[in-house]
N, C-alpha and C positions, 0 to 999 in steps of 0.2 A: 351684752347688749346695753348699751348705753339709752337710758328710759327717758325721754322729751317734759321737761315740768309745766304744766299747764301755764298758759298766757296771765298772770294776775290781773284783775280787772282795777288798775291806778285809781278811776275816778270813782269806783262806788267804797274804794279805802279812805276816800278825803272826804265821800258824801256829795258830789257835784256830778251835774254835765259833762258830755263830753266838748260842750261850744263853751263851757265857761271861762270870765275874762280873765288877765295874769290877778287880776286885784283881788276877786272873790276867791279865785285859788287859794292866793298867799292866804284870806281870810279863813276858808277852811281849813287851810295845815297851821296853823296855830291855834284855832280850836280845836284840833283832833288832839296834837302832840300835847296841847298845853291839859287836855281833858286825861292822858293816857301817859304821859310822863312815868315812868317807872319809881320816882320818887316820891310823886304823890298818889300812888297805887302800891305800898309794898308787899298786900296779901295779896294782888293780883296775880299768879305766876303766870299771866298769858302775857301782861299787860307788857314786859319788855320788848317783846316779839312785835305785836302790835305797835306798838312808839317804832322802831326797824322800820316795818310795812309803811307808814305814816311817813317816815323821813323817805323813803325810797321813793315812793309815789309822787313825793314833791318834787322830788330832786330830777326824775325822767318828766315831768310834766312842766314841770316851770321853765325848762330849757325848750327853745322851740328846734332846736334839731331831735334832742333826742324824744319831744312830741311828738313830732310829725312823724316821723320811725314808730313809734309805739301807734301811734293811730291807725298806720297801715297795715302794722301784723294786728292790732284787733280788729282791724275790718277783714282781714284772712280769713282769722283764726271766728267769724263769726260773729265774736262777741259784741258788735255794734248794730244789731239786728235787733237787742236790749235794752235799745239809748234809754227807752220812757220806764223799764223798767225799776220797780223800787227798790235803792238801794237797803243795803240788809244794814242798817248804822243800829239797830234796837230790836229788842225782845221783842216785841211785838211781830216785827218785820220778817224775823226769822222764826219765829211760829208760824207766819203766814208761809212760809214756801216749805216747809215742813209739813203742816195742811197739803198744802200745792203737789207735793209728793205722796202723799197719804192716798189724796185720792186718782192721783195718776198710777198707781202701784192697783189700786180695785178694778182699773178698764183694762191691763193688759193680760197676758199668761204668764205668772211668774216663773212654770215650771223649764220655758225656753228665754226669759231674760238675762239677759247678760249681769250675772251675779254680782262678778267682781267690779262691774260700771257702779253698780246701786252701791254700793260700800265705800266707792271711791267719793260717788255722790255725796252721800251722808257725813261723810267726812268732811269733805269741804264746807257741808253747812257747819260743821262746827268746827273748823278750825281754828287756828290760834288769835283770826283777827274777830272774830265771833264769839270765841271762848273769854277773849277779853271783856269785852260788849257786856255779854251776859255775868259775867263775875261781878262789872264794874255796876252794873244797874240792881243788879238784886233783887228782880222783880220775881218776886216767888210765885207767882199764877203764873206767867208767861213761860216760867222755866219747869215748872210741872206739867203744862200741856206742853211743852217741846219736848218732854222727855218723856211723856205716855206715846205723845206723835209717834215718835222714832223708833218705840217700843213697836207700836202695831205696823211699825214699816218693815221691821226686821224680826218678824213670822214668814215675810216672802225670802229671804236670806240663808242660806247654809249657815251652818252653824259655823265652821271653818272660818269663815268670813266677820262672824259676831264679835269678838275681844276686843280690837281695839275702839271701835265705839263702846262698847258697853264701859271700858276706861273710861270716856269723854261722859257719858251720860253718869257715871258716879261724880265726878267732876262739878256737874251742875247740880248733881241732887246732894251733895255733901251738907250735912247738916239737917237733911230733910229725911228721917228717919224711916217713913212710910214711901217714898221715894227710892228708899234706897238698898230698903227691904224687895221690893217692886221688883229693880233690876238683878237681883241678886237671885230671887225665884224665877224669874224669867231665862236666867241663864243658866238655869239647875236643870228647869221645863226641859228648855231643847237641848241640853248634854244627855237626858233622861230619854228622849225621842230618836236622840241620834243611837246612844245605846242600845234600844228598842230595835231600830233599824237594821241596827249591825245584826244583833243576834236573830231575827227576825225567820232568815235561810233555816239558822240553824234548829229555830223552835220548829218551823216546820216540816224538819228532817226526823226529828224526835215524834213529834206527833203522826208521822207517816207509818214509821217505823212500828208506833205502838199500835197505830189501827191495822195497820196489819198483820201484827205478832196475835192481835185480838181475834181479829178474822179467822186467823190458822186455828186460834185455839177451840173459835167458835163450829170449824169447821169439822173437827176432828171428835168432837160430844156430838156430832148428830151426822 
């Protein structure tokens, strides 16, 4: 089965509108690329990927055919429903939908949500044009609370589902020792629960067994 890649959102890659003019464009893809350039980021390893996303976004947007085509599958595909929303360009901004998740995660039932949406989710918040962002800023408050967020996002989670963010989240805590300690016990926790889990049948096939071999034996003295 041939799997569909989600619609990229061009304009919250360059930081703009979706009405904004050819000038202010050009103005924000040369402060992105020139911010995110791979050679003036070399411990960035997001930071190539992002300069990609950055020259892509420019290159479908500053052509007005292949605009006008992208406008129409994101007003499709929904994503134009968003205009006013805030682009994720900072730490900040991507703690805040991280929040935004947190407490959308407390009003639903985790136990019939769609697991593997929530992880694709999470993901996206921190993908490679994000991972950039956050490497390139180095805001260590910003990136401790994005990464306790996603901790207490991913209690609603299968464990199955946990590794590759827990990747990403060592990623931003690198260096941050009690951070990193954090994710490392957390993913001990629920290998330890799922264990629990598994054997769970079995402990109470044991314990049945023995109250009942108890029973007989109790029964047989009196």
């Amino acid at each position: 089965m041939v799997q569909i890649q989600p619609l990229k959102d061009y304009y919250n890659i360059l930081g703009v509108l979706p009405n904004v003019n050819d000038a202010d464009l050009k103005k924000a893809y040369r402060r992105m690329a020139m911010q995110y350039h791979p050679d003036k980021n070399p411990e960035n390893i997001f930071a190539a990927t992002h300069f990609k996303e950055i020259h892509e976004a420019y290159s479908i947007l500053s052509n007005p055919k292949s605009r006008e085509k992208y406008n129409e599958e994101r007003w499709l595909s929904g994503m134009s429903k968003n205009v006013h929303e805030e682009p994720m360009l900072s730490a900040a901004a991507i703690n805040n939908k991280c929040k935004q998740l947190m407490r959308h995660l407390n009003t639903i039932d985790t136990h019939t949500m769609d697991h593997a949406a929530l992880q694709a989710y999470i993901l996206l918040l921190l993908n490679d044009e994000r991972m950039a962002i956050l490497k390139f800023e180095q805001n260590n408050s910003e990136n401790e609370a994005i990464v306790n967020t996603i901790l207490v996002c991913m209690h609603k989670l299968r464990f199955a589902l946990i590794a590759p963010i827990a990747k990403r989240l060592k990623l931003i805590a690198l260096g941050n020792n009690k951070l990193e300690t954090a994710i490392v016990d957390f993913v001990k926790k629920r290998n330890n629960q799922l264990l629990l889990e598994r054997a769970m049948p079995f402990i109470i096939i044991v314990i049945s067994i023995l109250l009942a071999w108890a029973m007989y034996h109790y029964g047989l003295k009196h």
